[in-house]
TORBAPA-637642 format. One record per residue: residue number from 1; residue in three letters; x, z negated, y negated of N, C-alpha, C in turn. Coordinates in nm, 3 decimals. Layout:
<atoms>
ATOM_nr_rest_n_xx_n_zz_n_yy_ca_xx_ca_zz_ca_yy_c_xx_c_zz_c_yy
ATOM_NUM_Ala_X_Z_Y_X_Z_Y_X_Z_Y;
...
</atoms>
This chain:
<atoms>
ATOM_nr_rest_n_xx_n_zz_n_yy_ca_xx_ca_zz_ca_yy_c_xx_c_zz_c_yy
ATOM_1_Unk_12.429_-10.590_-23.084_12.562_-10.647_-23.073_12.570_-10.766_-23.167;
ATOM_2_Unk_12.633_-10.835_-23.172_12.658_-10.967_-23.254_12.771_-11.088_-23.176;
ATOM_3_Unk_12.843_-11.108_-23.255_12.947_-11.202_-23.254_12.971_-11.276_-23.375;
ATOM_4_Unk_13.042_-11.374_-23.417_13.051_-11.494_-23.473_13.076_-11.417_-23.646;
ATOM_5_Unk_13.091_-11.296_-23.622_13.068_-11.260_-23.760_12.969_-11.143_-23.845;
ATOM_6_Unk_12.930_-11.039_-23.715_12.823_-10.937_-23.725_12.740_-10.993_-23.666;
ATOM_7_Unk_12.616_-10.935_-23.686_12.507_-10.924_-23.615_12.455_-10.824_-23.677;
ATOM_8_Unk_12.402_-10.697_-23.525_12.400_-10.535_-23.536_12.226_-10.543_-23.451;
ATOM_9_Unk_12.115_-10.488_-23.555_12.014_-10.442_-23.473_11.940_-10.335_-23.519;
ATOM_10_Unk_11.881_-10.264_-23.441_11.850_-10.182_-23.517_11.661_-10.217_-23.474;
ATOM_11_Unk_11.612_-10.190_-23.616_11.462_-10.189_-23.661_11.383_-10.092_-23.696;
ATOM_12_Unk_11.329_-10.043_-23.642_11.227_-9.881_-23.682_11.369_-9.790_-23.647;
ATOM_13_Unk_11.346_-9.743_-23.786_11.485_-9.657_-23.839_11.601_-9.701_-23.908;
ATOM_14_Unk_11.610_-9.816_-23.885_11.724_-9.887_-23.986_11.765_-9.964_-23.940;
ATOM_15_Unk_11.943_-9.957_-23.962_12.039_-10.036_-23.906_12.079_-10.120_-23.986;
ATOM_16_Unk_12.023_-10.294_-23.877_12.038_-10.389_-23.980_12.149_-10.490_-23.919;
ATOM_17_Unk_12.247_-10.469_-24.044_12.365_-10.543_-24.015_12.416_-10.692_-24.087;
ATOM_18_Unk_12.404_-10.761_-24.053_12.429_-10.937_-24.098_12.588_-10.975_-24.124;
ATOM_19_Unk_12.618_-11.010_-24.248_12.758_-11.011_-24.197_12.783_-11.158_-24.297;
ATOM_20_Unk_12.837_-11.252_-24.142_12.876_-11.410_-24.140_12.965_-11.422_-24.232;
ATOM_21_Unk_13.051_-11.376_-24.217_13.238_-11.394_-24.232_13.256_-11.403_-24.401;
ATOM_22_Unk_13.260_-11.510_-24.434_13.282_-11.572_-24.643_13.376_-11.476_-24.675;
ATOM_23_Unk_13.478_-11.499_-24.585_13.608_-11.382_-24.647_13.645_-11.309_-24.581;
ATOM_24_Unk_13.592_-11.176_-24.644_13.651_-11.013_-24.530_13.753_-10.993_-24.599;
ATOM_25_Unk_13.886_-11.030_-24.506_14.010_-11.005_-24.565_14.052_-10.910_-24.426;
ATOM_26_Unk_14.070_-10.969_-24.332_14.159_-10.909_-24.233_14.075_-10.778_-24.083;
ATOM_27_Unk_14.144_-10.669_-24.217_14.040_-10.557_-24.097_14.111_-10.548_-23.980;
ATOM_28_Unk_14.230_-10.582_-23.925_14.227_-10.553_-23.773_14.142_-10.659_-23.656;
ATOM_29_Unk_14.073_-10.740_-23.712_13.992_-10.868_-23.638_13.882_-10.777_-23.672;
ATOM_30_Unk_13.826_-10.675_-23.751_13.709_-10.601_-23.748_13.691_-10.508_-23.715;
ATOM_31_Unk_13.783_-10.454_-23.683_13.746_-10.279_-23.646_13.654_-10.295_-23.487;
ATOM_32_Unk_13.617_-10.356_-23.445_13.508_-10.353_-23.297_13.356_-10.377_-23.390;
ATOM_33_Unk_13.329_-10.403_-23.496_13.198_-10.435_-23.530_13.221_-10.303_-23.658;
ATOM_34_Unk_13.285_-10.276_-23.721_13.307_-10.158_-23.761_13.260_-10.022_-23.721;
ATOM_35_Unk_13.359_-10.051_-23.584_13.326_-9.901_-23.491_13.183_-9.905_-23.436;
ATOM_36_Unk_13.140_-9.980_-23.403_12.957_-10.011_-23.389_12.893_-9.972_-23.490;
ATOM_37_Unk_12.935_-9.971_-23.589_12.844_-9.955_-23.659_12.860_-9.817_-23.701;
ATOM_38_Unk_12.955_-9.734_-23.725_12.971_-9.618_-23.752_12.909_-9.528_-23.625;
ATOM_39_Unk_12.909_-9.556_-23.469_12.847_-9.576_-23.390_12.685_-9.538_-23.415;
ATOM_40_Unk_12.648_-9.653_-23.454_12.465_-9.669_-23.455_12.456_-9.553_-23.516;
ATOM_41_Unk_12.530_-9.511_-23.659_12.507_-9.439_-23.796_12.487_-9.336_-23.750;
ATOM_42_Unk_12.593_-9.271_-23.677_12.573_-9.143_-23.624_12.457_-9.103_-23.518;
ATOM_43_Unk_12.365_-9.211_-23.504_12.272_-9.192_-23.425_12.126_-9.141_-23.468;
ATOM_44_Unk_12.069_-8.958_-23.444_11.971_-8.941_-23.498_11.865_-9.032_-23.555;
ATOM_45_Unk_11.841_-9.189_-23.463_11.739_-9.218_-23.487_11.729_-9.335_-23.577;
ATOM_46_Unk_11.866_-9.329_-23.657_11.908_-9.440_-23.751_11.922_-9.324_-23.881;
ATOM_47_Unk_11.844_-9.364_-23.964_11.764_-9.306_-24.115_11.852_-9.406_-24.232;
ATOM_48_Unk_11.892_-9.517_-24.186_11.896_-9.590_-24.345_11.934_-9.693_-24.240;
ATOM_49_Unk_12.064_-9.771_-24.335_12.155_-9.867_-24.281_12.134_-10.009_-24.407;
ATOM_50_Unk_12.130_-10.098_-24.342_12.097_-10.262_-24.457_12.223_-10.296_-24.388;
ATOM_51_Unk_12.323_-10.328_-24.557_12.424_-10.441_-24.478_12.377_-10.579_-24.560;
ATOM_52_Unk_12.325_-10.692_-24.506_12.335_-10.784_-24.513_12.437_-10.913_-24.585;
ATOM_53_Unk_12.475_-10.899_-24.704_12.603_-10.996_-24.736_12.601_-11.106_-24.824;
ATOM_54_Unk_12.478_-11.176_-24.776_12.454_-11.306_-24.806_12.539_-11.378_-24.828;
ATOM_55_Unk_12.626_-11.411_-24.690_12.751_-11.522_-24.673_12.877_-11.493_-24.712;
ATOM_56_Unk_12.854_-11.350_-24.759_13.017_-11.329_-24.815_13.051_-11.359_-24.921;
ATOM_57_Unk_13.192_-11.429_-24.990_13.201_-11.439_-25.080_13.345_-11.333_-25.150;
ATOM_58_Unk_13.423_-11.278_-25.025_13.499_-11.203_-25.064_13.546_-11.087_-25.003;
ATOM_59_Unk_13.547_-10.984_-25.035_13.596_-10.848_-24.959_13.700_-10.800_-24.974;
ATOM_60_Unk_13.816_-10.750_-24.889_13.951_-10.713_-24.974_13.924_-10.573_-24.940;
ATOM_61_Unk_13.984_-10.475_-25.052_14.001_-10.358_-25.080_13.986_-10.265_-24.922;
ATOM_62_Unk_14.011_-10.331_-24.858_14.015_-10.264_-24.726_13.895_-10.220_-24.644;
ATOM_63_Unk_13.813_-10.320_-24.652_13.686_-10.401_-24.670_13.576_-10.278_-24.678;
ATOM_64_Unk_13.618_-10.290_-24.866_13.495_-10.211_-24.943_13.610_-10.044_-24.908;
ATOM_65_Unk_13.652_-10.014_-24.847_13.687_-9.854_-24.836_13.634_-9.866_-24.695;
ATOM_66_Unk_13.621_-9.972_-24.599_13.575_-9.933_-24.475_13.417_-9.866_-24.483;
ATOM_67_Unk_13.346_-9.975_-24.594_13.208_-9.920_-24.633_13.179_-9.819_-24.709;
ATOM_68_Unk_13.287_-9.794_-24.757_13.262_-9.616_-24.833_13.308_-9.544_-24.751;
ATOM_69_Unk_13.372_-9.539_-24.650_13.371_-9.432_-24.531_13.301_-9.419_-24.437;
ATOM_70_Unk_13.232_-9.522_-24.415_13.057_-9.499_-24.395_12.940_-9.455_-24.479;
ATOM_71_Unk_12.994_-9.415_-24.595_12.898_-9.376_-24.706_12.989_-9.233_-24.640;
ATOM_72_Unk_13.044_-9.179_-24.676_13.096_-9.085_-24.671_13.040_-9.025_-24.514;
ATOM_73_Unk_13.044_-9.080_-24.391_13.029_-9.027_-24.328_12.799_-9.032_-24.260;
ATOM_74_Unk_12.777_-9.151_-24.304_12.613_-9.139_-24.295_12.521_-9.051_-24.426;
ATOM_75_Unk_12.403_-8.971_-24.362_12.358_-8.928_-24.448_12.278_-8.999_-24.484;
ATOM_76_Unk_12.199_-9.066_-24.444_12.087_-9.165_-24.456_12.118_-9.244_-24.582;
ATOM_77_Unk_12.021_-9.363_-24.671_12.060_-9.465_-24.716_12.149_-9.589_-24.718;
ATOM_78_Unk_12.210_-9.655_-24.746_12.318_-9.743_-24.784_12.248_-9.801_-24.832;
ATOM_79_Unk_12.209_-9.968_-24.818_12.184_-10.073_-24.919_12.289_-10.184_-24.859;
ATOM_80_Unk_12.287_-10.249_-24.976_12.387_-10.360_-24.959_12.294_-10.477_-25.037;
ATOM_81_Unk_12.287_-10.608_-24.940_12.167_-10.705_-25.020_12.236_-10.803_-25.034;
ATOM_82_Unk_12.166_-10.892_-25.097_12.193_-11.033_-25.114_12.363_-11.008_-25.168;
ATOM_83_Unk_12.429_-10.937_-25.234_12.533_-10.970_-25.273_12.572_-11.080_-25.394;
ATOM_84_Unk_12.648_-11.160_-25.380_12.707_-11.256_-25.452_12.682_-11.194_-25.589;
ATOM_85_Unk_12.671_-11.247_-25.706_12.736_-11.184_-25.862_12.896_-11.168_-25.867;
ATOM_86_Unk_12.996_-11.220_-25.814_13.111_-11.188_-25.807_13.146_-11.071_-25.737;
ATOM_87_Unk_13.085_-11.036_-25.608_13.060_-10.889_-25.510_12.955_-10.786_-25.622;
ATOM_88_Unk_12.867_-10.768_-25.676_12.805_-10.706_-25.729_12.885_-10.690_-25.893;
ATOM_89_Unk_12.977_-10.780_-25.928_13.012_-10.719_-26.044_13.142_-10.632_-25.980;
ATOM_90_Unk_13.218_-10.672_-25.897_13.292_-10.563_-25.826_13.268_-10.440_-25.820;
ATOM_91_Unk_13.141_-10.391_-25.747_13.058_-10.259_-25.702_13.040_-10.216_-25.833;
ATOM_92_Unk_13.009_-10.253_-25.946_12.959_-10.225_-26.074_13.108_-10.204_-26.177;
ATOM_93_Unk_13.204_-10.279_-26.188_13.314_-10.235_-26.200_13.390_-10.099_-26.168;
ATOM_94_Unk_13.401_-10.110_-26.059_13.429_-10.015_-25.975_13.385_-9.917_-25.923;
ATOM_95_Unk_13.255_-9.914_-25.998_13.135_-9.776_-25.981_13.111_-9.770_-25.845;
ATOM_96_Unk_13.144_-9.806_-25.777_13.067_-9.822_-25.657_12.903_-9.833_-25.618;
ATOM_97_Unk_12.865_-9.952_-25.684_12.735_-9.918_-25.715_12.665_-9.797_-25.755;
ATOM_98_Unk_12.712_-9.685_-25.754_12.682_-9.533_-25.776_12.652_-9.509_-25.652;
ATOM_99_Unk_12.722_-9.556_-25.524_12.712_-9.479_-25.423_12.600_-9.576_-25.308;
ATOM_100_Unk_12.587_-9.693_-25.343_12.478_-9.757_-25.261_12.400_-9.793_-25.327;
ATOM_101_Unk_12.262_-9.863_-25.261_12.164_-9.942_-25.356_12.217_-10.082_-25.335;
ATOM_102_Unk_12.224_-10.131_-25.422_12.231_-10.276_-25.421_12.116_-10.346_-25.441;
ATOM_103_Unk_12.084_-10.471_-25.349_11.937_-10.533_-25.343_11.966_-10.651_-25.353;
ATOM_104_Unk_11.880_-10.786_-25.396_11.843_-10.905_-25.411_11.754_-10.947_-25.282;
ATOM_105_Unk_11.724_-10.878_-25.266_11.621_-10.886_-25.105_11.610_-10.745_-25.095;
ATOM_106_Unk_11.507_-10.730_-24.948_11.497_-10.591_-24.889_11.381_-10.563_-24.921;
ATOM_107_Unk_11.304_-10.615_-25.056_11.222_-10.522_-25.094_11.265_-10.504_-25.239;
ATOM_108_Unk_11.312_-10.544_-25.334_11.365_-10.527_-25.461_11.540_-10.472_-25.480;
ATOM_109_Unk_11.530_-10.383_-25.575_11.718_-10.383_-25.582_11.691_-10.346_-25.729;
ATOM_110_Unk_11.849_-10.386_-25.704_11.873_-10.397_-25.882_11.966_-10.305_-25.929;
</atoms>
């Protein structure tokens, strides 16, 4: 799946999700790439989910609870890459970073 702000594929065992959009402010323009993805998660043959957030520079509260209710509901791994230092001191603030890996690329995390 992919549109002008996801892009959803899945690789081996892992659901790799790209996400365009600088500012995730407004979740009712997201809940269709959302529901995909909670979707894939629940799918035996998806082990471990990469979200991709290179291009983002901001998430509103709404945002980061949509992705902890995908923590909440996948058993598999959670990484979150390429996050900004302004997004990663968030997760780290906010202990969040407890509940995913946070990565610099998809072979190192920090």
């Amino acid at each position: 799946m992919a549109d002008s702000r996801f892009t959803i594929e899945l690789i081996d065992s892992t659901l790799v999700v790209k996400i365009s959009e600088s500012q995730m402010k407004n979740v009712a323009s997201d809940n269709e790439p959302w529901r995909s993805i909670e979707a894939y998660s629940r799918s035996p043959t998806v082990e471990s989910l990469l979200l991709d957030v290179k291009q983002v520079e901001f998430m509103s509260s709404v945002i980061l609870g949509k992705i902890v209710g995908i923590r909440r509901k996948f058993q598999g791994e959670i990484t979150l890459m390429n996050l900004s230092p302004f997004l990663y001191e968030i997760f780290r603030v906010t202990g969040l970073h407890k509940l995913f890996n946070l990565a610099s690329s998809p072979e190192g995390t920090r």
